[in-house]
N, C-alpha and C positions, 0 to 999 in steps of 0.2 A: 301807248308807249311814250316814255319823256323824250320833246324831242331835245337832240343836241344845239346845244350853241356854235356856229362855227367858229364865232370868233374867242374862245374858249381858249387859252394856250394848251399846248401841247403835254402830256405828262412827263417827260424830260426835260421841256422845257420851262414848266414851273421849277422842277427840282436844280435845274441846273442855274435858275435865277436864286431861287433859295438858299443855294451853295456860295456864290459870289455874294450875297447881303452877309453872310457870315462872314464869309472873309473880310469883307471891311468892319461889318459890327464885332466880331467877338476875336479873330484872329490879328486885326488892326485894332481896334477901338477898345479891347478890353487887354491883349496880351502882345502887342507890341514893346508893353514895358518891359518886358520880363528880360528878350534881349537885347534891349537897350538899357539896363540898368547898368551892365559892368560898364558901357560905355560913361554911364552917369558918373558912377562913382571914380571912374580916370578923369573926368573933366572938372568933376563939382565936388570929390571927397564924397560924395554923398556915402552916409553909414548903413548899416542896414537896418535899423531901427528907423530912421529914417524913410527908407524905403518902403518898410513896412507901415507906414503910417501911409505912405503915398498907395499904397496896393490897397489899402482900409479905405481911405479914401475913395477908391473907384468901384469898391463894394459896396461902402454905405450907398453911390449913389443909382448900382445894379437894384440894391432894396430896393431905395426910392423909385423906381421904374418901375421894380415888376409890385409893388405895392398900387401905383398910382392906376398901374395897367388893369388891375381887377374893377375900377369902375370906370378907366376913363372909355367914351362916348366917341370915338374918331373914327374915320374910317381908313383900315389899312394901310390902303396907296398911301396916303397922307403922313400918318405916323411911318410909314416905314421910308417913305422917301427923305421926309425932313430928319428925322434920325441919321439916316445916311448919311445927307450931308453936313449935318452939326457932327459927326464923328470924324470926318475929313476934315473940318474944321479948328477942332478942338485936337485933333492930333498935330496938326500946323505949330497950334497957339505954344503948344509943348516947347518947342523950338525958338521961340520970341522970347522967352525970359528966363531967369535963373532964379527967382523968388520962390520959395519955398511953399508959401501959405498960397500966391498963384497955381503952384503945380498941383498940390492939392484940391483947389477948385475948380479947377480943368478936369482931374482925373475923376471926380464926384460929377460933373457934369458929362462926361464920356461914358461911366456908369449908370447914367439914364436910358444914355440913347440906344446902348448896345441891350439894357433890357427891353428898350420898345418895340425894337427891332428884331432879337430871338421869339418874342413873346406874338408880335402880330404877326409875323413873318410866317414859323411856324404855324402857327396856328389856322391860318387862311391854306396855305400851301399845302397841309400833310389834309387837309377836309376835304380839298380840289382834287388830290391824288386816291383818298381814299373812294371820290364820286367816281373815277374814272377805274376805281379798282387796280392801281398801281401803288399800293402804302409800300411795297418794297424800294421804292422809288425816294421816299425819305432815307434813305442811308446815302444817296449822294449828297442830297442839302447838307447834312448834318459834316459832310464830307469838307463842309466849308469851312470850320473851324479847323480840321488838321491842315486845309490847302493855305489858311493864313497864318497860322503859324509857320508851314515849312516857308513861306517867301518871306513873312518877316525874318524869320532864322536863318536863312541863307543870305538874305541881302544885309543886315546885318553882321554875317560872317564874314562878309565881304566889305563892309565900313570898318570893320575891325583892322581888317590885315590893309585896305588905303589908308588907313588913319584917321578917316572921318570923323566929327565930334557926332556926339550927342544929336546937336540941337540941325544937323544938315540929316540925320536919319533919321528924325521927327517930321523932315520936311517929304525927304524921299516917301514915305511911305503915305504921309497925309494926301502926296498925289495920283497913288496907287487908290486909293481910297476914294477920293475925286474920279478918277476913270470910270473904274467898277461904278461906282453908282451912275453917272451917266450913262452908259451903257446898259443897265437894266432897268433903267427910267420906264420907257415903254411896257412893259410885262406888267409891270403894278395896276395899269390902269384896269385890269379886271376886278382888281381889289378893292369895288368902290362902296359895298355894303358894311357898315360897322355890325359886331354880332348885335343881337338884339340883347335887349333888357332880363337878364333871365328869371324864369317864374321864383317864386318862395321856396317849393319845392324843390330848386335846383339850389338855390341861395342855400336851404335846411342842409343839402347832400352836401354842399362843400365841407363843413363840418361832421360829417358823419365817421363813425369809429376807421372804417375803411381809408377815406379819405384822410385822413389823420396820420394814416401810416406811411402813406403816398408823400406825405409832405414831411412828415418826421424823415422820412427815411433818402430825401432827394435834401432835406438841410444836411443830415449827415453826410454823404457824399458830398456837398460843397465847403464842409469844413476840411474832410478826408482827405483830396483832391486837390485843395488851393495852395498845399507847402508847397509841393515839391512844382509847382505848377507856377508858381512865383519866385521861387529861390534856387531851381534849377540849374540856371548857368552863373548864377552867382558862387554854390555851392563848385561848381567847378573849378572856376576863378580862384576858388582858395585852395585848391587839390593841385594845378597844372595852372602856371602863368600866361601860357605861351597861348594869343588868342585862335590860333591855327589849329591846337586841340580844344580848348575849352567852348569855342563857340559852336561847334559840332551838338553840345547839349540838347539844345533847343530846336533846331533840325530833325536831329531822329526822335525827338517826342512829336513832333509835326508828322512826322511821316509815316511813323506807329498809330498816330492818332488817325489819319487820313486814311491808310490801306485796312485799319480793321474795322473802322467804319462804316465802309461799303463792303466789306465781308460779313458783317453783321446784319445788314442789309439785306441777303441771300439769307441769312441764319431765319432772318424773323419768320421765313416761309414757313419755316420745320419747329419754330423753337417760340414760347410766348415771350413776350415783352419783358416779362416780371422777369421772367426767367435767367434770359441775356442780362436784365441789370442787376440780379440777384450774383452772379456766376462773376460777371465785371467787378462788382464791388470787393469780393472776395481774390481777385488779380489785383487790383488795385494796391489793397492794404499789403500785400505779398510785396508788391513795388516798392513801396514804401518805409519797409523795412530794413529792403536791401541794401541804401548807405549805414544805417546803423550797422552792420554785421559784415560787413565787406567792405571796408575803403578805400579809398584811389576813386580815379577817375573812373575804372571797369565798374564799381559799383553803383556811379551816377550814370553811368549808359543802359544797365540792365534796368535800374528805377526809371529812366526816360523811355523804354522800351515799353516795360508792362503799366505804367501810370499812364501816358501818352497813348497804348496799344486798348486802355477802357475806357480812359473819361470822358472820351466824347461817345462811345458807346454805350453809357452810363447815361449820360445825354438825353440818346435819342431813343433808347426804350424807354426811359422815364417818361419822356414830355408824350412819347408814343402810347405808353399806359394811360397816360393821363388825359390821354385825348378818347382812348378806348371807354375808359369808365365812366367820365362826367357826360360825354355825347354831347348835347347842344351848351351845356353849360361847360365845355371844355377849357376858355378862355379863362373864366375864373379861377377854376380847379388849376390850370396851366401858371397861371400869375401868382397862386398861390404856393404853389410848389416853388415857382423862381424864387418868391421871397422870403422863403425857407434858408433853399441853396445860398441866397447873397449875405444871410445872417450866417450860416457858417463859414462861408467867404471871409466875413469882416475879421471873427473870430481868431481864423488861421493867421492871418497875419501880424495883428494885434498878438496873440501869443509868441510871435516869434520875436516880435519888438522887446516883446517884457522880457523873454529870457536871451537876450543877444548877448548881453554884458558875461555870460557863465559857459564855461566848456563845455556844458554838455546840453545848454540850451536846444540846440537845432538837433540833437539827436531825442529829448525829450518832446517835445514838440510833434517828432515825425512819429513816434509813438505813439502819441494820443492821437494824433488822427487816425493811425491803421484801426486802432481800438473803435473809434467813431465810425471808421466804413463798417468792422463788423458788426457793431451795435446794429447799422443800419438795416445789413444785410438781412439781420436775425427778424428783422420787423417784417421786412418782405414775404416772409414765410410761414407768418401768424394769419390765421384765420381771421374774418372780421372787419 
């Protein structure tokens, strides 16, 4: 019999360190812009084209992360800690200046760290819980993404209605960000083996037709995904003035995104991976539609309901699949799927910048991505 490690953490207690790294990497370090930007554009004019160059930005630099992550050599603890803290760092810097081509290279460097940090994080975490036979236990990690968006979204709902600029809620949350990672400094140190070099044969499988679809179908979801995921409470802002309704956006996509998360969590007991992301994608695009066809505010609540209620569900059976099928070479398979997801990331925004100038730009735009989640969807379902 293997024996156990005692100093081994706890299967909760991975998960619930997994949960807090999200929350700084991907609920701070990647989507704190989102509601901070109506504050942007009150202080700086900032346009959306603009904006959208700045959201590009932080995906070219998710690519470069989860591109660099398929070979780099480091081990966990390391990458995930120093991530951490150059996210808390680089969410600070946000706040130190108003230069344009600066904000840009901040959000491209914060784009890195949040892919090192999903990518290793992950990936050590959900192998720890699967050795200990708790994988339902990845639905609260992942749970970390909706718990950082609702604090960024309610604390920012709250710099709204004090008056706060911009650049004091760049600060506030840079130090939320600071905390959280101090405080799970300790746990990492289990994390101190990097995966190994993986055989030819695993390198051959990343490519293989299967694997192919896995990563087609997780870039589509990240192009599907990233409109309304970025332009959210901006889109409200031009429905309702008043920040007392409009900031409410980005909250209940936080809170949709967090409670189905770990309902999904329970699901994967009864239900396969594929399946939950297949079923998500097809809610998703449903989301998405529903500002085109329903305007006002009530139509941007129901799209934050059902896009917020799968994307991070989409998430974590994906990276969950992906961890299921590649086995020891799951890192790769894992980094290679991100940087799928971070090239339709770049995409989504970048199309919104080109058609910002024309009425019916953001209703075209949300369009094609519904169309891109079920592309996706339909791949999940093909043999092979």
């Amino acid at each position: 019999m293997e024996r156990t490690d005692l100093r081994q953490p706890a299967a909760m207690g991975l998960a619930a360190t997994g949960m807090l790294a999200l929350v700084v990497a991907i609920g701070i370090g990647r989507f704190a812009f989102t509601p901070i930007l109506p504050m942007m554009q009150k202080d700086f004019g900032l346009t959306l084209r603009a904006a959208g160059l700045l959201a590009s930005a932080n995906y070219v630099g998710y690519l470069a992360g989860a591109l660099s992550a398929i070979w780099l050599r480091i081990a966990p603890a390391t990458v995930v800690r120093g991530s951490a803290l150059a996210t808390a760092a680089l969410t600070a810097a946000m706040g130190l200046t108003t230069n344009v081509p600066a904000w840009l290279l901040l959000r491209g460097l914060a784009g890195i760290a949040s892919a090192w940090v999903l990518i290793f994080a992950s990936s050590w975490i959900l192998q720890e819980l699967a050795q200990q036979k708790r994988g339902g236990l990845g639905g609260v990690m992942f749970g970390g993404v909706g718990l950082g968006i609702i604090l960024a979204g309610l604390l920012c709902l709250l710099f709204l209605n004090l008056e706060w600029s911009a650049a004091q809620a760049w600060f506030a949350l840079a130090a939320i960000a600071l905390l959280l990672t101090v405080a799970t400094w300790p746990v990492w140190r289990g994390a101190k083996r990097a995966a190994a070099a993986p055989s030819a044969s695993a390198a051959t499988r990343l490519t293989s037709r299967g694997n192919l679809r896995l990563i087609w179908s997780y870039g589509s979801f990240g192009f599907g995904y990233i409109v309304p995921a970025t332009f959210l409470p901006a889109m409200a802002r031009d429905v309702v003035a008043d920040p007392a309704i409009f900031g409410w956006a980005w909250p209940v996509f936080g809170a949709a995104a967090l409670s189905s998360v770990l309902l999904a969590g329970r699901l994967s007991a009864r239900f396969s991976y594929r399946g939950i992301w297949f079923v998500s994608q097809w809610i998703m695009a449903a989301g998405i539609v529903v500002p085109i066809v329903w305007g006002g505010i009530a139509g941007i609540v129901v799209s934050a309901l059902l896009v917020g209620g799968t994307f991070v569900v989409a998430t974590m059976a994906g990276l969950q699949e992906g961890r299921r099928v590649a086995g020891a070479a799951a890192t790769r398979l894992l980094a290679a799927m991100t940087a799928a997801f971070a090239i339709g990331q770049i995409v989504g925004p970048l199309l919104v910048s080109a058609t910002a100038g024309q009425a019916w730009g953001m209703d075209f735009t949300l369009g094609v991505a519904a169309l891109a989640l079920v592309a996706g969807a339909l791949a999940l379902r093909e043999k092979g």
